[in-house]
C-alpha positions as CSV (number, residue, x, y, z in Angstrom):
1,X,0.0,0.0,0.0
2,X,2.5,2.1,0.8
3,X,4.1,2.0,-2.5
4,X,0.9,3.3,-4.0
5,X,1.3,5.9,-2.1
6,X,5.0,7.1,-3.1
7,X,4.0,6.5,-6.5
8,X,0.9,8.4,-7.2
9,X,1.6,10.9,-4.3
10,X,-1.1,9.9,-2.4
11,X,-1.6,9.2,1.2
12,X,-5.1,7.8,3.6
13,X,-6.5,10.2,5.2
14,X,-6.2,8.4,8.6
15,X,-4.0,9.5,11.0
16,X,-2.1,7.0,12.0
17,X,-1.0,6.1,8.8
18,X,3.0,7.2,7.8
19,X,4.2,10.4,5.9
20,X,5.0,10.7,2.6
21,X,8.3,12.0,1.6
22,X,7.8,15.6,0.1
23,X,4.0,16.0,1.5
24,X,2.9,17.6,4.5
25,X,2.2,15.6,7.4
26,X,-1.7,15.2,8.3
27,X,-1.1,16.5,11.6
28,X,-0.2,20.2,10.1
29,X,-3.0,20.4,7.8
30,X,-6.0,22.2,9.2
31,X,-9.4,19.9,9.0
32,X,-11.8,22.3,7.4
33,X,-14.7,19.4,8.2
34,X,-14.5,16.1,10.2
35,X,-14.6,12.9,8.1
36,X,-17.9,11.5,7.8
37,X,-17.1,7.7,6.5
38,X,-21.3,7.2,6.4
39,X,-21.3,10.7,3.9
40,X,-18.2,9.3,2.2
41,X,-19.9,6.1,1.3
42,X,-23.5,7.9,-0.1
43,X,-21.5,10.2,-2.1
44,X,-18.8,7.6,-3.1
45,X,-20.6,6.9,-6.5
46,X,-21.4,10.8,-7.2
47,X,-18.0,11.6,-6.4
48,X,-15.9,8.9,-8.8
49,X,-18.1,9.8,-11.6
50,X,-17.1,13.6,-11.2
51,X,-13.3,12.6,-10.7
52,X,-14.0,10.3,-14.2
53,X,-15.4,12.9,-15.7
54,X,-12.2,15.8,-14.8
55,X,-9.4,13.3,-15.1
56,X,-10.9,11.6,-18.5
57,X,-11.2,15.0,-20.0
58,X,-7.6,16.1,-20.1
């Protein structure tokens, strides 16, 4: 998983998981809202058809 991670510059957004080199760590970024997982999993469908949509298009 990690791996992932360093390749594509992503990271979880738990906290417990590890930085990645050359991002900020999770624990300086300010939370502008709390992480629903409940809202995360309604919207999950909405939300990869709008990333489709923006990365497909380029």
């Amino acid at each position: 998983m990690d791996e992932i991670f360093d390749k594509f510059s992503r990271r979880p957004a738990r906290l417990d998981a590890g930085d990645t080199e050359g991002l900020p760590s999770l624990k300086t970024i300010t939370i502008l809202k709390s992480f629903d997982p409940m809202e995360a999993n309604s919207l999950e469908k909405e939300i990869l058809s709008k990333w489709k949509e923006i990365v497909l298009s380029k």
